[in-house]
N, C-alpha and C positions, 0 to 999 in steps of 0.2 A: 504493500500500500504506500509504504512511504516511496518507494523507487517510482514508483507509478507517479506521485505528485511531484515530485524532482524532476522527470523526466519533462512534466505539462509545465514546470515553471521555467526549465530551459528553452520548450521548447515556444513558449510563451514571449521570451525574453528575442528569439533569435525571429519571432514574427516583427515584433518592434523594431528590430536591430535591421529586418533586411525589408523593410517596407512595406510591407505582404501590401497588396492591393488592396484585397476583399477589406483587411482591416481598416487602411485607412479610410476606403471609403462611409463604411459606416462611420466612423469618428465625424467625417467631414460635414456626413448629411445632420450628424448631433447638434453639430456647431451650428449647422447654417439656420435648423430647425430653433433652437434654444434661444440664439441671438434674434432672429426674429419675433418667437412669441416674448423674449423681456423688450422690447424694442413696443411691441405695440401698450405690453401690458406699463411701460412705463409712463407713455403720451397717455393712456387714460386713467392710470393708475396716481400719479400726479397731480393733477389736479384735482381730484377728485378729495385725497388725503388735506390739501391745501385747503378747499374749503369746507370741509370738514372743522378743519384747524380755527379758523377764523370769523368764520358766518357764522352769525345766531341765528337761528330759527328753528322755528318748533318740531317738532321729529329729532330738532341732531343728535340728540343722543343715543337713541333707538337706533338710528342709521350708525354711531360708531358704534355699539353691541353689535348691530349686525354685521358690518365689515372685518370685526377683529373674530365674529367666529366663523366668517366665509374664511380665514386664513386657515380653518382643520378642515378644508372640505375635501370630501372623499375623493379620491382621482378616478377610481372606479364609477362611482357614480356620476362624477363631472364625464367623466369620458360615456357612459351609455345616454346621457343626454345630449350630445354633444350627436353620438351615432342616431338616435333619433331624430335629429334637426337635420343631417345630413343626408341619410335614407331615402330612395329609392319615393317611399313613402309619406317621406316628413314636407316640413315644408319648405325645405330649400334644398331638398332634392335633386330640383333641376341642375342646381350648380355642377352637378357631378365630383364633390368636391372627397368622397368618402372615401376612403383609402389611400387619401395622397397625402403629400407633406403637407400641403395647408391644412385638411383638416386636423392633423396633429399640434401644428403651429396656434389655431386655435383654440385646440383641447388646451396646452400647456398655457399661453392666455389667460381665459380662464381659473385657472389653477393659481397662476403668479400674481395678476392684477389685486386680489386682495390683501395679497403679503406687501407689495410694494404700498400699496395707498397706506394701509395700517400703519406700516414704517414712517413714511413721508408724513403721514395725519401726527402720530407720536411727536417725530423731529419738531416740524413747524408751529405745534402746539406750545412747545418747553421755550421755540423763539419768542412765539408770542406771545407767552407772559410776559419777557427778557421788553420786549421792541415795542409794544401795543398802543400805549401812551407817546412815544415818538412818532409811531406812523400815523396815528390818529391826528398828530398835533399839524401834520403836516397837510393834513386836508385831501387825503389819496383815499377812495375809496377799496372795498373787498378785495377787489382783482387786483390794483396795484400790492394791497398790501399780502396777496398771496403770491404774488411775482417777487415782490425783494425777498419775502422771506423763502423761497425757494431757492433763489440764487443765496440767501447768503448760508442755508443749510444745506449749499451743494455736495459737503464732502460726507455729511452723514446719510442725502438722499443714494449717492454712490452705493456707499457699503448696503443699504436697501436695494438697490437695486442688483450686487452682484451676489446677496440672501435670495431674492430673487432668478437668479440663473444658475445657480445652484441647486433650486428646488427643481426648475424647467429642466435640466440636464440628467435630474437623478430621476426624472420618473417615468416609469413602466406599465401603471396600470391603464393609464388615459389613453396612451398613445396609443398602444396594445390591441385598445378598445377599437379605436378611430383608420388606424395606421393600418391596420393587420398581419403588422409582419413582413412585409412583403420586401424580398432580397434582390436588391440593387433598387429600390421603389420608397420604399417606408422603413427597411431596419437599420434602427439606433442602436445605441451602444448599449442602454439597456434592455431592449427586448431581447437583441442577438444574445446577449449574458445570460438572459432564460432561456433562451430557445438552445442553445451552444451547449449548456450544462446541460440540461434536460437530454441533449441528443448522444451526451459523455464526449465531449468536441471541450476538453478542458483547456488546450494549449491556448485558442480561440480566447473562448470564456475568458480565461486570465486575462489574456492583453490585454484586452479590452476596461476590462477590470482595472488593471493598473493604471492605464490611461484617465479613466473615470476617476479613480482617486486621487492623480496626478491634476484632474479639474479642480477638483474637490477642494483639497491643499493649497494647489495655487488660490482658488476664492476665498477661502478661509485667511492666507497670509497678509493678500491685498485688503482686503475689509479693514484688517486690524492695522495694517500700516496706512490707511486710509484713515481710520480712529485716530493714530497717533497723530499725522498731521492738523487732525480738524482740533485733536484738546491742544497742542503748541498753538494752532494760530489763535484757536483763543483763551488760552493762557495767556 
């Protein structure tokens, strides 16, 4: 057993090492797929967090309950809705959009835009306690005042939004859902991870694996070196 995992971690290692195709390609379609759903889910995720932050009006607080607990929502079940609206059946059917990368692009959408707004809604909030009597004093309405304070908590909206492609990179159930797998078409990095194991294709599996944790790490380093700059510059 143990020779047997030795053998898939070398031979894991010499897929990385000599560029296998098949592998990079899924990595690639990860990337292209992941940057695009935090891309959209940032433009509405953004502003949405912003005034949240800022506007008083009746409901807001119901509406941030409910935004902080879309951030646990089920990928599974965001993903069989997702195939419902997409469907043959549904009512955007027509698109023909089911099984391809967009519709996984907007499964993972979906999925992210809660996590960012929540984040950005938090950030902008703690400014505007900090800034509130300043912006006001200055005679700028809502929007202005969720526009400076956006740019000036750009370094915390960041680390939100790379929590956010982190979450879009790692997941498998939505896309699964949307995507179905499909080789050289729709598989990422973590379907092929299930689909590879499951098939005992462990040399596969691992790279891919590595690579994914190699995202992973990388997000996690920048975030927090991203923290550090945002508490020195305002320190």
């Amino acid at each position: 057993m143990n020779d047997t995992l030795a053998q898939a971690f070398v031979q894991a290692f010499s897929l990385l090492a000599g560029a296998d195709p098949a592998l990079w390609e899924i990595v690639g379609l990860s990337l292209r797929v992941s940057l695009a759903a935090v891309g959209l889910a940032a433009l509405v995720g953004l502003p949405i967090g912003a005034t949240l932050a800022v506007a008083r009006f009746p409901g807001r607080r119901v509406l941030t309950v409910i935004l902080n607990a879309l951030m646990g929502l089920p990928p599974v079940v965001v993903g069989l809705l997702i195939y419902l609206l997409l469907s043959r059946a549904g009512p955007l059917g027509e698109l023909g959009l089911l099984f391809t990368p967009s519709a996984m692009v907007i499964a993972q959408t979906v999925l992210v835009t809660p996590i960012i707004a929540a984040l950005a809604r938090q950030a902008v909030e703690d400014a505007w306690g900090e800034y509130a009597e300043q912006l006001k004093s200055l005679g700028a309405g809502p929007v202005q005042w969720a526009l400076t304070l956006l740019w000036d908590c750009r370094f915390s909206l960041v680390t939100a939004i790379l929590a956010g492609f982190g979450r879009a990179a790692a997941e498998v159930g939505a896309v699964m859902i949307v995507g179905g797998n499909i080789a050289g078409v729709t598989r990422v990095m973590t379907t092929a991870i299930a689909l590879e194991t499951s098939k005992g294709d462990l040399p596969l599996a691992l790279g891919l694996g590595i690579i994914l944790m190699a995202i992973v790490l990388g997000l996690n380093a920048a975030a927090y070196l991203v923290k550090e700059v945002a508490e020195r510059r305002h320190g």
